[in-house]
N, C-alpha and C positions, 0 to 999 in steps of 0.2 A: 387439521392440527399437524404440526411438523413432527418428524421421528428427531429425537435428539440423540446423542452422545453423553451421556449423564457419566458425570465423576463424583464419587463419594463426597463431597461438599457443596453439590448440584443441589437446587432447590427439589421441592418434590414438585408430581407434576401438575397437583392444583396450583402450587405458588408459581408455577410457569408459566398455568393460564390468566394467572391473574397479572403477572409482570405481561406479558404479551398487552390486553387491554389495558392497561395503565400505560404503555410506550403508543398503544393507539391513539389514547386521550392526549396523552404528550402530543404525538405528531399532528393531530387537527387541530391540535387548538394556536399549533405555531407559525409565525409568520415568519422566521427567518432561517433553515434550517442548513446546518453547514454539516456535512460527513466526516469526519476522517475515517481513512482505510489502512489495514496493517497486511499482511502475507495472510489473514485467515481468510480473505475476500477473493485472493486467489489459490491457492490450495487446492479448490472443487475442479479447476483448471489445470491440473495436474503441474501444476509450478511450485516446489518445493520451499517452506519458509526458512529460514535461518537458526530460529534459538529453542527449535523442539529440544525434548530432551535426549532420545533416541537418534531423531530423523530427521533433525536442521540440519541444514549446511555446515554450518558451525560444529559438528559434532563430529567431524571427518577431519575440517582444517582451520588451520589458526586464523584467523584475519589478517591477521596484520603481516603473515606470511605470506599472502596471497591475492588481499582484495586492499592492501593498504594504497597509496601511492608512490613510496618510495619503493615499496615490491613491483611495481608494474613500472617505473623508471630503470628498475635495479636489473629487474627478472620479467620483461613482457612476453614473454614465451612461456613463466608458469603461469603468469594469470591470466593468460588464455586457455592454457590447458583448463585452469581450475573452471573456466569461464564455460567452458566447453559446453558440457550436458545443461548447467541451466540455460544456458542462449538457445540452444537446440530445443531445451522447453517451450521456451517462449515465441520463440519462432511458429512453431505448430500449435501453442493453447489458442484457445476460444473463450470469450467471454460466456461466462456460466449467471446461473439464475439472476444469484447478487449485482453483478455488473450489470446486468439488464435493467433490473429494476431499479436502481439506483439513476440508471439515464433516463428511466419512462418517469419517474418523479421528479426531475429537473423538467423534463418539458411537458408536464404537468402544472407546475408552477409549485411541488410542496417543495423545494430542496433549493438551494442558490448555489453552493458550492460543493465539491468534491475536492478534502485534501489526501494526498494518498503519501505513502510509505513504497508504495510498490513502483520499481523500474520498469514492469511487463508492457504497459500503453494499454493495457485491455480494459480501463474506464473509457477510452476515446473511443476504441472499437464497436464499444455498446452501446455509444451516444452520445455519452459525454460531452457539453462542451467544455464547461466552467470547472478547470482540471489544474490544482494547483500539483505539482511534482515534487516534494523537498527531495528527496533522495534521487533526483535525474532521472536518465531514460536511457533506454535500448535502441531510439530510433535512427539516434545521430551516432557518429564517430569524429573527433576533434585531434589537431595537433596542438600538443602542449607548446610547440616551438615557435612556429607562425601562424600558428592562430585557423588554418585550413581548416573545412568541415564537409562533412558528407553525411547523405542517408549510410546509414551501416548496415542495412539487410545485403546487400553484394557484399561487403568486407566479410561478414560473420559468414555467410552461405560459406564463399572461400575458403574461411578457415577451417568450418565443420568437415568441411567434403575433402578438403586436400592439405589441411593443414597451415595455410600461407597467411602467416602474419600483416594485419590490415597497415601499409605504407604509407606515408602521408607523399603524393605525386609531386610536391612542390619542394618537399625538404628530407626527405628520404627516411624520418621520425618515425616510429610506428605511432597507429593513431590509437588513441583510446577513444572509450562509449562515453557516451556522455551522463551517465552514473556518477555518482560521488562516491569517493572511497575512501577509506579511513584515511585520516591526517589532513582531507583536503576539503576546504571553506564550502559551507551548502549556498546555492544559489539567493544571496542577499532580498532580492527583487520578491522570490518565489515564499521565502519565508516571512516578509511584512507583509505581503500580501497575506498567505494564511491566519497570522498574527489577527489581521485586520478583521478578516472574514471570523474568528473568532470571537475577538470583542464586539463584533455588532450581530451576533448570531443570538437569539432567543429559544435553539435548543440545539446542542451539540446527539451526533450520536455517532458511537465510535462504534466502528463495524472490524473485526477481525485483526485487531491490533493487540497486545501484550503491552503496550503504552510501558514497550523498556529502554527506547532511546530518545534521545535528547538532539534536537528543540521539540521533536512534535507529541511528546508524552505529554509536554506540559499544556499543549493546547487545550485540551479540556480542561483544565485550574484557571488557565487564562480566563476561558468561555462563562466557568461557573463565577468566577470574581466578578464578572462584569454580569452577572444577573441570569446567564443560560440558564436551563435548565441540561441535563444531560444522561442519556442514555448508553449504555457501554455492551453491546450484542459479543462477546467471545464465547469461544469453549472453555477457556481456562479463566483463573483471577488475574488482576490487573492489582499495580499499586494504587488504581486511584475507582478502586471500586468502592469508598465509603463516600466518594464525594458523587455517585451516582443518584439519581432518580429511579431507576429503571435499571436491572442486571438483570440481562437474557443472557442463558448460558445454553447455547445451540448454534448450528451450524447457519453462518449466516446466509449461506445458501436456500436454505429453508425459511430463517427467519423473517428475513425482508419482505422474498415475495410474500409471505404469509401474511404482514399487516400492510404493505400496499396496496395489495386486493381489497383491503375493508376501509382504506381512504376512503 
């Protein structure tokens, strides 16, 4: 049985064990299971979420001062700086329990899809193939000007170690990651495809998400309108915990492998 993190509106821990068996009954009886993931799937991987209320990112600095787009057209030199410690995160994490077990269940055959929230790549690390990205990635770096692209593990190393703002070698641009950042369009392609895998999914289960930005909150309303059933694995509440099946309030670290084991 997993150790959880109980908060004063936490179930007690019979009602746990029984949400637990009741997400198992869920997950065998389903044939088409689609994930979404939020920052709590990575967290155990020491990679910081955004909207704690202490300890998010967000709790230090503004967004739109820092991670918007016109701040990194405006000021690329602060949102690298701000960029700094979490790229350095992500550079060094490992995928941890959740990431594992979520790829050993695709090639399995219980899971079709993984959509994530998270920029880190440490679903593909773990296995992952079937890796939808709305919020971009860490792996590339792009010129807004002429279109140039690279892996970004050389640009970011460079920058961490000595400081040197990633160049674009064709147009002299600095480049950016291939992340989306406030004010600027999510990947069109990447978002009907999740859409998709939604509406034809028969159980949504949302792992480590706060399901508080938009488009991918609404995934699960999508999933549940078109017949999913849906399960919602956080530590905290979500706005869309009365349209659940199943609320595990625990670490999903803990919780997944716990009922993949008894697939």
């Amino acid at each position: 049985m997993p150790v959880f993190r109980r908060r004063a509106s936490s179930p007690s821990p019979a009602s746990i064990q029984e949400e637990l068996q009741r997400a198992l009954a869920l997950l065998s009886e389903a044939q088409r299971v689609v994930v979404l993931t939020g920052a709590g799937v990575s967290t155990p991987s020491g990679i910081p979420d955004f909207r704690s209320d202490s300890t998010g990112l967000w709790s230090f600095a503004n967004p739109f001062e820092v991670a918007s787009l016109w701040a990194f057209q405006e000021r690329p030199q602060r949102f690298y700086q701000w960029l700094q410690p979490l790229a350095a995160d992500i550079l060094q994490a490992r995928p941890n329990p959740a990431h594992v077990t979520l790829a050993e269940m695709e090639r399995k055959g219980v899971l079709s899809t993984v959509i994530t929230q998270n920029i880190d790549g440490l679903h593909q690390v773990a296995g992952s193939q079937r890796v939808l990205e709305i919020h971009g990635h860490l792996r590339q770096v792009h010129c807004l000007d002429c279109g140039w692209e690279a892996d970004s593990q050389p640009y970011l190393e460079a920058f961490l170690h000595a400081g040197e703002l990633p160049i674009c070698p064709q147009c002299g641009h600095v480049l950016k990651p291939k992340v989306v950042l406030f004010g600027e369009a999510l990947p069109h392609d990447v978002v009907v495809a999740a859409q998709e895998a939604a509406l034809h999914s028969d159980l949504m289960l949302v792992a480590g998400s706060s399901l508080e930005v938009m488009p991918a909150a609404d995934l699960p309303a999508l999933a549940v309108r078109s017949g999913s059933r849906l399960i919602i694995a956080t530590l905290g509440m979500t706005p869309y915990d009365h349209l659940a099946d199943v609320l595990l309030r625990g670490d999903v670290a803990q919780t997944l492998p716990w009922l993949a084991a008894r697939l």
